[in-house]
Biopython code that builds the backbone (N, CA, C, O; Angstrom):
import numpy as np
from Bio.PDB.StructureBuilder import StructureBuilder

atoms = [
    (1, "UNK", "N", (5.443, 18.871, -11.395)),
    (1, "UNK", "CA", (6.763, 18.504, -10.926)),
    (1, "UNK", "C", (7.718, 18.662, -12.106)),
    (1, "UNK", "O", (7.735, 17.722, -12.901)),
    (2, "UNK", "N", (8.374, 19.522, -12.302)),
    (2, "UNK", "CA", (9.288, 19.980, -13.015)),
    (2, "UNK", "C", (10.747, 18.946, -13.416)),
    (2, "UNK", "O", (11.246, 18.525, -14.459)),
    (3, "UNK", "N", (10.998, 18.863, -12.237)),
    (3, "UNK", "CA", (12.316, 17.825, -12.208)),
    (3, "UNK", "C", (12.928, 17.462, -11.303)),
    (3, "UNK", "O", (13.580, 18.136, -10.505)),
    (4, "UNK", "N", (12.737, 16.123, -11.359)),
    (4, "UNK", "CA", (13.416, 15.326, -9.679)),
    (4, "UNK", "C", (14.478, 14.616, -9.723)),
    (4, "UNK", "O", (14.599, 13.917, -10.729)),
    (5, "UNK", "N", (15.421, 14.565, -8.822)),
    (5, "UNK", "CA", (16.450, 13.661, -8.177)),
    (5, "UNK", "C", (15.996, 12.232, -8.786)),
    (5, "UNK", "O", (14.865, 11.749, -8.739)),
    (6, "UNK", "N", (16.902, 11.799, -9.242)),
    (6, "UNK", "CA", (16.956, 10.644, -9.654)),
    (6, "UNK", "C", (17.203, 9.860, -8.298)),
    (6, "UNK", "O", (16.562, 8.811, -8.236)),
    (7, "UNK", "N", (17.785, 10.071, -7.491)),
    (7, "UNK", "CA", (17.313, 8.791, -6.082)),
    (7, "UNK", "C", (16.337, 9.090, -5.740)),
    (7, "UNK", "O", (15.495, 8.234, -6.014)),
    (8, "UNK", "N", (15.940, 9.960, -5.219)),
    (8, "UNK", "CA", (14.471, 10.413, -5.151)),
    (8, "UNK", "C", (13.470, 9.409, -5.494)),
    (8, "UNK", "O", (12.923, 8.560, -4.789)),
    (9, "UNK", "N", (13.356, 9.681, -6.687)),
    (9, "UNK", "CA", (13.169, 8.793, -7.743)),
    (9, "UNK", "C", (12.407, 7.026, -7.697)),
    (9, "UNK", "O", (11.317, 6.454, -7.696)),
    (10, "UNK", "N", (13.645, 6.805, -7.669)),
    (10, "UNK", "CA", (14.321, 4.912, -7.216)),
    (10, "UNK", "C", (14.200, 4.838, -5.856)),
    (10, "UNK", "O", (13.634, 3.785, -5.562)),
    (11, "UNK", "N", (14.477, 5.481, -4.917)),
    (11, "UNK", "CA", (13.546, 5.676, -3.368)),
    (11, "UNK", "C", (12.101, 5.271, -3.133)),
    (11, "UNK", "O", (11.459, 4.524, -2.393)),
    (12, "UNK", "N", (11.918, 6.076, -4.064)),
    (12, "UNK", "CA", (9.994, 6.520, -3.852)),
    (12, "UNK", "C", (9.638, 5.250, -4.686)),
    (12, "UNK", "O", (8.665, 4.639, -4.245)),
    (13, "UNK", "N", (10.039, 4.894, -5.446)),
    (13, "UNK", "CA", (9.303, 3.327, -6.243)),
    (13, "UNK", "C", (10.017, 2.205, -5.545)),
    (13, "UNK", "O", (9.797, 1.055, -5.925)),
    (14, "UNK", "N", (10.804, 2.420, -4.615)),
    (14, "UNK", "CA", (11.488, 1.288, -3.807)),
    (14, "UNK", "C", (10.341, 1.344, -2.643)),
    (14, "UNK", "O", (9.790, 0.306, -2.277)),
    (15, "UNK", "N", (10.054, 2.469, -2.149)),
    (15, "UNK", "CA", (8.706, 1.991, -1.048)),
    (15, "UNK", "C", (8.093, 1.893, -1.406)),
    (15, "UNK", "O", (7.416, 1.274, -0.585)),
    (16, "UNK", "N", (7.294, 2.062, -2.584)),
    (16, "UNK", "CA", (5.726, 2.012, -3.083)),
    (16, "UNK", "C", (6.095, 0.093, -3.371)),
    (16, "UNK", "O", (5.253, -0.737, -3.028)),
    (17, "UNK", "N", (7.427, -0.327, -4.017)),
    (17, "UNK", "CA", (7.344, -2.094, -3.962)),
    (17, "UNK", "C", (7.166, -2.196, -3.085)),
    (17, "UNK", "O", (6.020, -2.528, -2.785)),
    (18, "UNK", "N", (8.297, -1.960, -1.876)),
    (18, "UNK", "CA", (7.743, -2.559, 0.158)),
    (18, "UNK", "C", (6.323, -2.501, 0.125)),
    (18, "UNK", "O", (5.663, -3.474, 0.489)),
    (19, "UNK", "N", (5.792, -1.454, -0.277)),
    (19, "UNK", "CA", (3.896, -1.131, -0.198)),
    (19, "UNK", "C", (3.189, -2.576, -0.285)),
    (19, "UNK", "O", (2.631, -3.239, 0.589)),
    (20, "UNK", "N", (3.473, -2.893, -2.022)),
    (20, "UNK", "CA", (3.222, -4.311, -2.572)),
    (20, "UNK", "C", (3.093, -5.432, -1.830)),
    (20, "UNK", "O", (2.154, -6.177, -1.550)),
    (21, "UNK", "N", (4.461, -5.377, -1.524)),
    (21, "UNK", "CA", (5.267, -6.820, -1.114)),
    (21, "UNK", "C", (4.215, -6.906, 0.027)),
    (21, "UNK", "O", (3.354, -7.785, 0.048)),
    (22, "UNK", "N", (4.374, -5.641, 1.264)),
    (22, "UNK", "CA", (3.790, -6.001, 2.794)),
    (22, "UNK", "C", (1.643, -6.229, 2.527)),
    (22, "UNK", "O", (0.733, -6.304, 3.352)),
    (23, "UNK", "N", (1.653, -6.253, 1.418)),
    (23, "UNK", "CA", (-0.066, -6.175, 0.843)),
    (23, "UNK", "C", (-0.501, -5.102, 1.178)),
    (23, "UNK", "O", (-1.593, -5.215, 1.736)),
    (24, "UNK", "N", (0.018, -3.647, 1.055)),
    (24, "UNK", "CA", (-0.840, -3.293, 1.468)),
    (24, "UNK", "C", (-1.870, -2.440, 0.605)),
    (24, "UNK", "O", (-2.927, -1.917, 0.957)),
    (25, "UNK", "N", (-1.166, -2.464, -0.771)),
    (25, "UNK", "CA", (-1.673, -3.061, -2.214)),
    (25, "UNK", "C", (-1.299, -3.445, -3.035)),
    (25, "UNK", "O", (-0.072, -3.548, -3.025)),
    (26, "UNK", "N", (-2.105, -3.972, -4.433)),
    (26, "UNK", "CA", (-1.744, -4.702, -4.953)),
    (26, "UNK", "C", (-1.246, -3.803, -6.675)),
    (26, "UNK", "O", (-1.468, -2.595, -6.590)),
    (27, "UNK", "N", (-0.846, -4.094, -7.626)),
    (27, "UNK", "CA", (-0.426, -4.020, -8.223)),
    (27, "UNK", "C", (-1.970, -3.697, -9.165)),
    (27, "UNK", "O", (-2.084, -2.539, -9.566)),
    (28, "UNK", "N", (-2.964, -4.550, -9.460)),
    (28, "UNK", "CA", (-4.074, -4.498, -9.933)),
    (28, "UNK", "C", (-4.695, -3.078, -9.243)),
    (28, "UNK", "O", (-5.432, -2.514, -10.051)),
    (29, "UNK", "N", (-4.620, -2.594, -8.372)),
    (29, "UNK", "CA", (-5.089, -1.730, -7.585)),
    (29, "UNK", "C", (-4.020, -0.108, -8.237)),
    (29, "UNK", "O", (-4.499, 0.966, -8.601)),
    (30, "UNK", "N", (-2.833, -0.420, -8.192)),
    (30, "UNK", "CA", (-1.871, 0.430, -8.619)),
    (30, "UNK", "C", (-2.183, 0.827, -9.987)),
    (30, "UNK", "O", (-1.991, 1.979, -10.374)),
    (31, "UNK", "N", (-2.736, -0.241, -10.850)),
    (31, "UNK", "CA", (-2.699, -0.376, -12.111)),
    (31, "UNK", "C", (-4.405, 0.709, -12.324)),
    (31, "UNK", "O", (-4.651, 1.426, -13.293)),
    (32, "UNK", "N", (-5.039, 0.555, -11.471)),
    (32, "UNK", "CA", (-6.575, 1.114, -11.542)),
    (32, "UNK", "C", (-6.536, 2.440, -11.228)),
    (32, "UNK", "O", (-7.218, 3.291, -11.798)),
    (33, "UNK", "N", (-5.624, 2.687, -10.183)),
    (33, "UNK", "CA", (-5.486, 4.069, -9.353)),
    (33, "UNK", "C", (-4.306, 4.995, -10.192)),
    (33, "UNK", "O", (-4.036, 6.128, -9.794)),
    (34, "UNK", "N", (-3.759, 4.514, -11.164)),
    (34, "UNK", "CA", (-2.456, 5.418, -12.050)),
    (34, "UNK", "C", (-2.973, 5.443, -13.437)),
    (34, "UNK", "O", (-2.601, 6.387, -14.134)),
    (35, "UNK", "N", (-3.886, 4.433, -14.030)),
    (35, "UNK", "CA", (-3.877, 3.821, -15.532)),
    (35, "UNK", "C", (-2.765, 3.400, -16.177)),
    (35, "UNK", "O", (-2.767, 3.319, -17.405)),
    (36, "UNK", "N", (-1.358, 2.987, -15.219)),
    (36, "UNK", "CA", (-0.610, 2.067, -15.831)),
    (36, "UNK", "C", (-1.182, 0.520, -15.484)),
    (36, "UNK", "O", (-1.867, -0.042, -14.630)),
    (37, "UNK", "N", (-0.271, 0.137, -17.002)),
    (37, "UNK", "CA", (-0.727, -1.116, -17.102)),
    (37, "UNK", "C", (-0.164, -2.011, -15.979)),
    (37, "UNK", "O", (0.991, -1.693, -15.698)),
    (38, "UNK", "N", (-0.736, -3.221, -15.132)),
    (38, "UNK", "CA", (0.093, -3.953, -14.382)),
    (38, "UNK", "C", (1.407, -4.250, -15.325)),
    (38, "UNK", "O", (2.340, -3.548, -14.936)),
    (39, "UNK", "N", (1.616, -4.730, -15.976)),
    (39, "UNK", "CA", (2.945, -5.373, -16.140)),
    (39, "UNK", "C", (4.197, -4.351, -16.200)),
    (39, "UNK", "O", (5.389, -4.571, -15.983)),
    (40, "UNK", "N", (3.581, -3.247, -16.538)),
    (40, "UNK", "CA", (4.720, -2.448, -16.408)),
    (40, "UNK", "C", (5.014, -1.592, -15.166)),
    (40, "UNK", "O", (5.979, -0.828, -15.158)),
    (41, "UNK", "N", (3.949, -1.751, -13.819)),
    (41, "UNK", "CA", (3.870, -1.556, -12.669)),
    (41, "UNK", "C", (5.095, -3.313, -12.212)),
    (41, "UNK", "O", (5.838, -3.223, -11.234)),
    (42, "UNK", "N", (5.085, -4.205, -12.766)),
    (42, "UNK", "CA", (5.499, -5.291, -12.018)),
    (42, "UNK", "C", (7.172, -5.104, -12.870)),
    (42, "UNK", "O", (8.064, -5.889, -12.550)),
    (43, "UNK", "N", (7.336, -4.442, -13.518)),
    (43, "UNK", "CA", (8.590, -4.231, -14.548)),
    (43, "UNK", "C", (9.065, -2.705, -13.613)),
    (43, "UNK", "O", (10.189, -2.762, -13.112)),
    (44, "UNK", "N", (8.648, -2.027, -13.493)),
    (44, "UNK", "CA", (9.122, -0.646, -12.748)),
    (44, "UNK", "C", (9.438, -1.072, -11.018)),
    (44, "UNK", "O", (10.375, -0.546, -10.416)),
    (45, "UNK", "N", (8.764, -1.812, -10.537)),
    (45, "UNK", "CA", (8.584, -1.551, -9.136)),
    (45, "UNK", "C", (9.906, -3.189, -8.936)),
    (45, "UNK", "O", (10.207, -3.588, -7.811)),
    (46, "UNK", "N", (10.284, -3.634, -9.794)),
    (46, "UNK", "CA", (11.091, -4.803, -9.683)),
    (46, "UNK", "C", (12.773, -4.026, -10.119)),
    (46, "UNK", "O", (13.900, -4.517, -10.054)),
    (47, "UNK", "N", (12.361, -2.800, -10.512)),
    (47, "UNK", "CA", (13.509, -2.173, -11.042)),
    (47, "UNK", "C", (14.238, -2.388, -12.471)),
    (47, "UNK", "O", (15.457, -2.477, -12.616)),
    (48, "UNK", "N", (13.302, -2.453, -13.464)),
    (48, "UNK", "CA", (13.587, -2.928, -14.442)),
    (48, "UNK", "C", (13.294, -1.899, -15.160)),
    (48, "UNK", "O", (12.535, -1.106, -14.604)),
    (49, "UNK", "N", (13.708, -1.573, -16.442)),
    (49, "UNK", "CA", (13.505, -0.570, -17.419)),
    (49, "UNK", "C", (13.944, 0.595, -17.494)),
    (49, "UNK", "O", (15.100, 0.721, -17.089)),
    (50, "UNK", "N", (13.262, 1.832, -18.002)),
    (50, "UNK", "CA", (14.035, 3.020, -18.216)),
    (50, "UNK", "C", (13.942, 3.747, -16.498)),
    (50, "UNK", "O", (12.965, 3.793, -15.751)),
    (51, "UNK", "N", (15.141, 4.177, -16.307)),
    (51, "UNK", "CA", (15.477, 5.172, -15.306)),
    (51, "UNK", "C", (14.182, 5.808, -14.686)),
    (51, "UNK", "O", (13.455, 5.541, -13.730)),
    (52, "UNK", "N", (14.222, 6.706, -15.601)),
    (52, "UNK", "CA", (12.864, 7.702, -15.344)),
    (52, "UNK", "C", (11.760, 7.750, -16.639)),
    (52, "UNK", "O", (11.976, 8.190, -17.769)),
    (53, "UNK", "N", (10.744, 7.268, -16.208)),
    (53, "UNK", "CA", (9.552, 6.956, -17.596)),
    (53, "UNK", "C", (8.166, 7.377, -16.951)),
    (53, "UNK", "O", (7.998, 7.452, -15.734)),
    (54, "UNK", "N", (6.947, 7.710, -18.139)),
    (54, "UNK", "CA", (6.130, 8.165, -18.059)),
    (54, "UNK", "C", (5.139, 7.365, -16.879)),
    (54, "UNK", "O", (4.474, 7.896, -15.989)),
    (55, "UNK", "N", (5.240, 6.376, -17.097)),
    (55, "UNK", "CA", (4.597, 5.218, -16.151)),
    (55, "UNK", "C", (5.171, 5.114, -15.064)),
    (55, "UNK", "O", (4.554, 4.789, -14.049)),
    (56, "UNK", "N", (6.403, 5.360, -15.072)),
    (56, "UNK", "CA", (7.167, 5.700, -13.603)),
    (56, "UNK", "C", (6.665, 6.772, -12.879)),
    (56, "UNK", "O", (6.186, 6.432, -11.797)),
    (57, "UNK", "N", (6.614, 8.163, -13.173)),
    (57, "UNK", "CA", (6.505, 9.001, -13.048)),
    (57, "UNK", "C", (4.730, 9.247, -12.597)),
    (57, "UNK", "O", (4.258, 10.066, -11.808)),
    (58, "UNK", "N", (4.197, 8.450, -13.236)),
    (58, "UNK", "CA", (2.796, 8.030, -12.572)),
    (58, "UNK", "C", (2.940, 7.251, -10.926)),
    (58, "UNK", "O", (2.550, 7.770, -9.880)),
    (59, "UNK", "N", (3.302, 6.512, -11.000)),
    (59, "UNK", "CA", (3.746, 5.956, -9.798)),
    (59, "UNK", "C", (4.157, 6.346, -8.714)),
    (59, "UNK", "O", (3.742, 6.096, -7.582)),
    (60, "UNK", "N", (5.254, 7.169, -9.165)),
    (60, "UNK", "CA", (5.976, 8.131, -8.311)),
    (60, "UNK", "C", (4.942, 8.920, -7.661)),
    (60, "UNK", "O", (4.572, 8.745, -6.500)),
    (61, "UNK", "N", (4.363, 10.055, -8.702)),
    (61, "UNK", "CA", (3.168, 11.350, -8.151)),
    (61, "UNK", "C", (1.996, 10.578, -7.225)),
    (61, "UNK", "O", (1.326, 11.141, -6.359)),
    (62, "UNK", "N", (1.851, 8.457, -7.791)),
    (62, "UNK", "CA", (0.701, 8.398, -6.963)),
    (62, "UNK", "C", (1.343, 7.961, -5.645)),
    (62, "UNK", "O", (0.649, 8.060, -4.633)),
    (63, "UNK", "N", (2.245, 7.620, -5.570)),
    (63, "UNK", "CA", (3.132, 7.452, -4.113)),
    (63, "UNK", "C", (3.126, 8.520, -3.200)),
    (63, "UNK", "O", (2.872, 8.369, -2.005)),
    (64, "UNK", "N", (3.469, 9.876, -3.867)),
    (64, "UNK", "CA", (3.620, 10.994, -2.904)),
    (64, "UNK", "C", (2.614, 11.474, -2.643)),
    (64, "UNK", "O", (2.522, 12.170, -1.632)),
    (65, "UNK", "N", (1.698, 11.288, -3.346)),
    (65, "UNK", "CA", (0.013, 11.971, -2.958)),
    (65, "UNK", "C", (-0.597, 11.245, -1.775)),
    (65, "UNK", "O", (-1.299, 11.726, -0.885)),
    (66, "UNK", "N", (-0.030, 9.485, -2.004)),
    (66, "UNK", "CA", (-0.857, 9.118, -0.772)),
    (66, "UNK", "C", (0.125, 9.271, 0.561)),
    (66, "UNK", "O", (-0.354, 9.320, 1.694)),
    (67, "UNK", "N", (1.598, 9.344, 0.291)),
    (67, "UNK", "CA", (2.216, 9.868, 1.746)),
    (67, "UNK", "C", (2.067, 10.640, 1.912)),
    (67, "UNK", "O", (2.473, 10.886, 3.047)),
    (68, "UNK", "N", (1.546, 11.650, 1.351)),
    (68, "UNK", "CA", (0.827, 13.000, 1.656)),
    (68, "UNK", "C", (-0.519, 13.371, 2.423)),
    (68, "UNK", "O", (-0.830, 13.958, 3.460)),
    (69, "UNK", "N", (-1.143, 12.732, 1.384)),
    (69, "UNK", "CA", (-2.506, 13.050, 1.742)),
    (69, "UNK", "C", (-3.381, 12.094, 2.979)),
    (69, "UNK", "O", (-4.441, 12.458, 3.489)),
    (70, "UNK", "N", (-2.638, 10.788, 3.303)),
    (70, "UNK", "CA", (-3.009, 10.094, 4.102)),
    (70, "UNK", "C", (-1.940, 10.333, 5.397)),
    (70, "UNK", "O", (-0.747, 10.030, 5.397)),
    (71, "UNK", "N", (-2.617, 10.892, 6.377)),
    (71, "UNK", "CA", (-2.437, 10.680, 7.701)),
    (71, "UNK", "C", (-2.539, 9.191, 8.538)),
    (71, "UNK", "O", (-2.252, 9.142, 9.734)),
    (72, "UNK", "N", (-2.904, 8.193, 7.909)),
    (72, "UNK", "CA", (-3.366, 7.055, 8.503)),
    (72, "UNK", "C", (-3.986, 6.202, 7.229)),
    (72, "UNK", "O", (-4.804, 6.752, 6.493)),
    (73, "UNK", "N", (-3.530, 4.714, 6.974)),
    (73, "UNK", "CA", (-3.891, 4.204, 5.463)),
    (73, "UNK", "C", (-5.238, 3.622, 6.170)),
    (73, "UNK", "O", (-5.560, 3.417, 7.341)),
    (74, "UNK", "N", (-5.795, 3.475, 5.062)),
    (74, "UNK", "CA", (-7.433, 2.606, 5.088)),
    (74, "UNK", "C", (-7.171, 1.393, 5.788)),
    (74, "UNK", "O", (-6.074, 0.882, 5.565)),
    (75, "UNK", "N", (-7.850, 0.884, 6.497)),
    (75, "UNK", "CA", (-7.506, -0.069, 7.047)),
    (75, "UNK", "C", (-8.071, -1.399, 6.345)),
    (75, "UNK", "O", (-7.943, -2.548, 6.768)),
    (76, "UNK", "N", (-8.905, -0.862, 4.852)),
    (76, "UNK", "CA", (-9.354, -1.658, 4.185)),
    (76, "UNK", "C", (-8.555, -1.847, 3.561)),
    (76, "UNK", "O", (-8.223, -2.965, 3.166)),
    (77, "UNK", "N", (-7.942, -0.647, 3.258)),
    (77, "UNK", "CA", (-6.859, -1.380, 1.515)),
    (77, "UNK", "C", (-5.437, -2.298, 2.154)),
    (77, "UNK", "O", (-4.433, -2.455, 1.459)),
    (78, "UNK", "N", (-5.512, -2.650, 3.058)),
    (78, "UNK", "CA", (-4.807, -4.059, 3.551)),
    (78, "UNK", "C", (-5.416, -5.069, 3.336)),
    (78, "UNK", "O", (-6.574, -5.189, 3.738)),
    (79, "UNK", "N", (-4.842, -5.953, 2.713)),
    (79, "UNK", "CA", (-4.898, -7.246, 2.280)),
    (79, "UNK", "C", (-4.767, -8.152, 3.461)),
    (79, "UNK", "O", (-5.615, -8.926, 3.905)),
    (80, "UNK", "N", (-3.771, -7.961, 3.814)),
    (80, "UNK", "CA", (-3.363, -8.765, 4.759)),
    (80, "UNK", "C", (-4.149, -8.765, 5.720)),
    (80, "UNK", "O", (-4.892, -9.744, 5.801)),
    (81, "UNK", "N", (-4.244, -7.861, 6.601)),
    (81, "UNK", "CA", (-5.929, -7.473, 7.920)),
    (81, "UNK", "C", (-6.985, -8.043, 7.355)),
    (81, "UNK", "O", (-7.619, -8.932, 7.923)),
    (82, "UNK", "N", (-7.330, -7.499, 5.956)),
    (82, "UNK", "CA", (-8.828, -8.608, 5.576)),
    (82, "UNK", "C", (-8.891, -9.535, 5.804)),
    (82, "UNK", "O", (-9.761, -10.058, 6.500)),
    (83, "UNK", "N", (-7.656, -10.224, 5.103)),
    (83, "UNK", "CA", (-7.624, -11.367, 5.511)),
    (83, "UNK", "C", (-7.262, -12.158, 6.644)),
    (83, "UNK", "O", (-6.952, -13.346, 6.562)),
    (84, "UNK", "N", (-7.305, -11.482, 7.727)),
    (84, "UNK", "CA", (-7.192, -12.064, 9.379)),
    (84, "UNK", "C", (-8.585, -12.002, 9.517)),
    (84, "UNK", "O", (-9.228, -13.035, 9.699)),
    (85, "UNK", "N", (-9.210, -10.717, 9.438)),
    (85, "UNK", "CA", (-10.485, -10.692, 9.687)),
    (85, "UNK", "C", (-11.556, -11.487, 9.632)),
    (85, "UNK", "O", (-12.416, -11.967, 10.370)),
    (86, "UNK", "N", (-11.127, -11.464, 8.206)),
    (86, "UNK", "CA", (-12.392, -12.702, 7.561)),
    (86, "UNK", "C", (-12.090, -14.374, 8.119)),
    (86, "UNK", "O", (-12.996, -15.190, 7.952)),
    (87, "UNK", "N", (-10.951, -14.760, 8.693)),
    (87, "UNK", "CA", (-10.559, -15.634, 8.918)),
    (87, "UNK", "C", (-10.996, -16.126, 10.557)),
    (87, "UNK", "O", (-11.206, -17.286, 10.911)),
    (88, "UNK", "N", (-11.048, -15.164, 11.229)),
    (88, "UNK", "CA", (-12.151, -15.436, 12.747)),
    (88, "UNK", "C", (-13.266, -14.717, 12.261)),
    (88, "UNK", "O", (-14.292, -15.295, 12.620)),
    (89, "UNK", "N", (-13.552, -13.500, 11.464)),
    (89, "UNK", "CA", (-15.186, -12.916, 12.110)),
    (89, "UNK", "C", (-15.963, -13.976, 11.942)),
    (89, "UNK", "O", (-15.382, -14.856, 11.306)),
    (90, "UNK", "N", (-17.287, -14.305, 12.326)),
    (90, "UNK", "CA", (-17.938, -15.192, 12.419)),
    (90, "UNK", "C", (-19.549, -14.696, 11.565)),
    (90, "UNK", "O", (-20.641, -15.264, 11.540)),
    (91, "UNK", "N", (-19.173, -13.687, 11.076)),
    (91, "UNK", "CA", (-20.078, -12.839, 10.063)),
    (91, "UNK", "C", (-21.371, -12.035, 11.167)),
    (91, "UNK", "O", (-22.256, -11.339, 10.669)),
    (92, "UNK", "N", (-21.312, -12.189, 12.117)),
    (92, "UNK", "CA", (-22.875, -11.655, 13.204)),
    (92, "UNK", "C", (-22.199, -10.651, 13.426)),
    (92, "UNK", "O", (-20.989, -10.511, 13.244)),
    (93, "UNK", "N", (-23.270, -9.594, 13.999)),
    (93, "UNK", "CA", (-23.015, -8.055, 14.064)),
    (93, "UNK", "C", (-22.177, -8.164, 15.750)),
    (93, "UNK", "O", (-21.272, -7.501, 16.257)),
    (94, "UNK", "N", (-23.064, -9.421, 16.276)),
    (94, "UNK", "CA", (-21.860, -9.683, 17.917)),
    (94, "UNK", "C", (-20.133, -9.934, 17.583)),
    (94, "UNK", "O", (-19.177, -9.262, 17.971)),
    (95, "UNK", "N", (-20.160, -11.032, 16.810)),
    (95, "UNK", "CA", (-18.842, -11.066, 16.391)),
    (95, "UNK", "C", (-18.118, -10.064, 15.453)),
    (95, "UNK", "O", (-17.054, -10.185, 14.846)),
    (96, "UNK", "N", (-18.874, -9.190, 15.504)),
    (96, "UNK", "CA", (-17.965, -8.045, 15.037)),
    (96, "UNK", "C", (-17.706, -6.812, 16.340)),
    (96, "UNK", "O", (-16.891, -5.905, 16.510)),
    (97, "UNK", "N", (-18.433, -7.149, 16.815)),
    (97, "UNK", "CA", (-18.571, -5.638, 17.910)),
    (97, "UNK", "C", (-17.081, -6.406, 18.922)),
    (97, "UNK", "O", (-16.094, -5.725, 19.200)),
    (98, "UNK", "N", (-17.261, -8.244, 19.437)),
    (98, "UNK", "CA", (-16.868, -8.548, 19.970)),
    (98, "UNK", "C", (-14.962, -8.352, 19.069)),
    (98, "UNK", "O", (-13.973, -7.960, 19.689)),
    (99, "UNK", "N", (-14.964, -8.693, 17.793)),
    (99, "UNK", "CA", (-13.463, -8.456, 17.237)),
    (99, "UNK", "C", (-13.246, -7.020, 17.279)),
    (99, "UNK", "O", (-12.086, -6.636, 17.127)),
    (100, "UNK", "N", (-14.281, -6.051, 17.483)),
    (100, "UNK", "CA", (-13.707, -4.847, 17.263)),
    (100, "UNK", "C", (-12.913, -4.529, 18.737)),
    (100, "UNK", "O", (-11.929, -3.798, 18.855)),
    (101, "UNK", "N", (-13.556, -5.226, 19.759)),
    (101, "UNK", "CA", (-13.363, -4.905, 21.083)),
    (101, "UNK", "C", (-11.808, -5.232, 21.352)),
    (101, "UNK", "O", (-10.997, -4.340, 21.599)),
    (102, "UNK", "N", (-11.336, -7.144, 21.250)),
    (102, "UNK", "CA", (-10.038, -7.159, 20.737)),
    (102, "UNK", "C", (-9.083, -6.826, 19.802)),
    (102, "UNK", "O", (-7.990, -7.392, 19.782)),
    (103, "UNK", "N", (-9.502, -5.655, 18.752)),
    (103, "UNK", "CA", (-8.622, -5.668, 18.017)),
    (103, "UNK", "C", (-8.274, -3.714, 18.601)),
    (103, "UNK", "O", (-7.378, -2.999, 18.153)),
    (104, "UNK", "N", (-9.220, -3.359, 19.576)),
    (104, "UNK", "CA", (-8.695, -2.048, 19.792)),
    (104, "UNK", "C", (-7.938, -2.385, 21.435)),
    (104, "UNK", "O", (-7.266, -1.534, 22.018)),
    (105, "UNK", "N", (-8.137, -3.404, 21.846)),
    (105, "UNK", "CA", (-7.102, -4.014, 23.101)),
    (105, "UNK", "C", (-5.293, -4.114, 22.743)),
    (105, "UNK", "O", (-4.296, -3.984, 23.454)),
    (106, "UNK", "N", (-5.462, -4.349, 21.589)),
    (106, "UNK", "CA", (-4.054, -4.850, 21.068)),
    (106, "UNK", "C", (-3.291, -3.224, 20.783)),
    (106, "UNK", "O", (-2.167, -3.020, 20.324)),
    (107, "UNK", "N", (-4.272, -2.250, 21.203)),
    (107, "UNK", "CA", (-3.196, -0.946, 20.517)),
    (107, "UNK", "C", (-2.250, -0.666, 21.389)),
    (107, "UNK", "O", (-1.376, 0.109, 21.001)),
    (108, "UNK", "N", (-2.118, -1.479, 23.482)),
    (108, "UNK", "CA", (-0.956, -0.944, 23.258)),
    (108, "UNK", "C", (0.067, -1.392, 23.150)),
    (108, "UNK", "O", (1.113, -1.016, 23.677)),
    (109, "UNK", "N", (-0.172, -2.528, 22.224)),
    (109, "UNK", "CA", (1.370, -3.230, 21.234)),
    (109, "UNK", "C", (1.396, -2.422, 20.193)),
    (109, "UNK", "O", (2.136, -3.015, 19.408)),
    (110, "UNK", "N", (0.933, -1.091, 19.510)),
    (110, "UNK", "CA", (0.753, -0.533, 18.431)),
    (110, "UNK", "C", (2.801, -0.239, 18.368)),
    (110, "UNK", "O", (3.374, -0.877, 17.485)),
    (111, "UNK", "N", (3.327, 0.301, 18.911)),
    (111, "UNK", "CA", (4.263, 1.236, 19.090)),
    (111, "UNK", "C", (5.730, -0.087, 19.802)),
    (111, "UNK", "O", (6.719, 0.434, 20.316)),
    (112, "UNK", "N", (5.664, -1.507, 19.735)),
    (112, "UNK", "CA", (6.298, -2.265, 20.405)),
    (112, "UNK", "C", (6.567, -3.061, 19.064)),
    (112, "UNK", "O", (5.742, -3.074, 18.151)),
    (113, "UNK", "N", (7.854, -3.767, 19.006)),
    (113, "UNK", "CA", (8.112, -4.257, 18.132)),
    (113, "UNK", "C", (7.630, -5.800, 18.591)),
    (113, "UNK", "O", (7.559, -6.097, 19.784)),
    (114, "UNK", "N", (7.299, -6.771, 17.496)),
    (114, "UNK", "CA", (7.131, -8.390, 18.298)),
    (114, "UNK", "C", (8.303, -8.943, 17.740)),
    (114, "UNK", "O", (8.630, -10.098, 18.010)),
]
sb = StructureBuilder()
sb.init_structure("model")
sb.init_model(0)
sb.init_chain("A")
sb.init_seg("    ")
for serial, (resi, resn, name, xyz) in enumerate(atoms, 1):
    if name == "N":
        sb.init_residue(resn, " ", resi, " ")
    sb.init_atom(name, np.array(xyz, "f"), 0.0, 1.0, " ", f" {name:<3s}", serial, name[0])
structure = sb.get_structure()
């Protein structure tokens, strides 16, 4: 990537925070998947520091790779779903077949706002 738009830019690290914020990862995770350090993932994505920086610019490329390359996010790397999950499954292979059954009932609220 040669050279980008500075909104561009501040765009693309403005959704990768929404990313954060909605869990759908974490910063420790950001920090593993770029080799920036968290704090300067929690200093960039808060909008703090230089404009355009090397650690930014990590961020950025890993932002567009996964709106890219993912057609559909893991349904693991949600935080938030795990943690519904784990909060009724009842750990038996029934209570899983049985949550899988309601949780593919609910798709056609997929496309409906609540």
């Amino acid at each position: 990537m040669d050279q980008i738009d500075e909104d561009t830019y501040i765009r693309t690290l403005s959704a990768l925070s929404d990313d954060v914020h909605r869990g759908d990862i974490t910063q420790l995770q950001l920090s593993r998947a770029t080799g920036v350090d968290q704090s300067q993932i929690s200093r960039l994505l808060a909008g703090k520091g230089k404009t355009v920086s090397r650690a930014g610019m990590l961020l950025f490329a890993y932002k567009l790779d996964k709106d890219t390359s993912e057609a559909r996010p893991d349904p693991g790397s949600s935080i938030v779903l795990m943690e519904a999950i784990s909060e009724v499954w009842d750990g038996t292979q029934a209570g899983a077949r049985r949550l899988a059954h309601v949780i593919r009932a609910l798709a056609v609220f997929r496309d409906q706002e609540l």
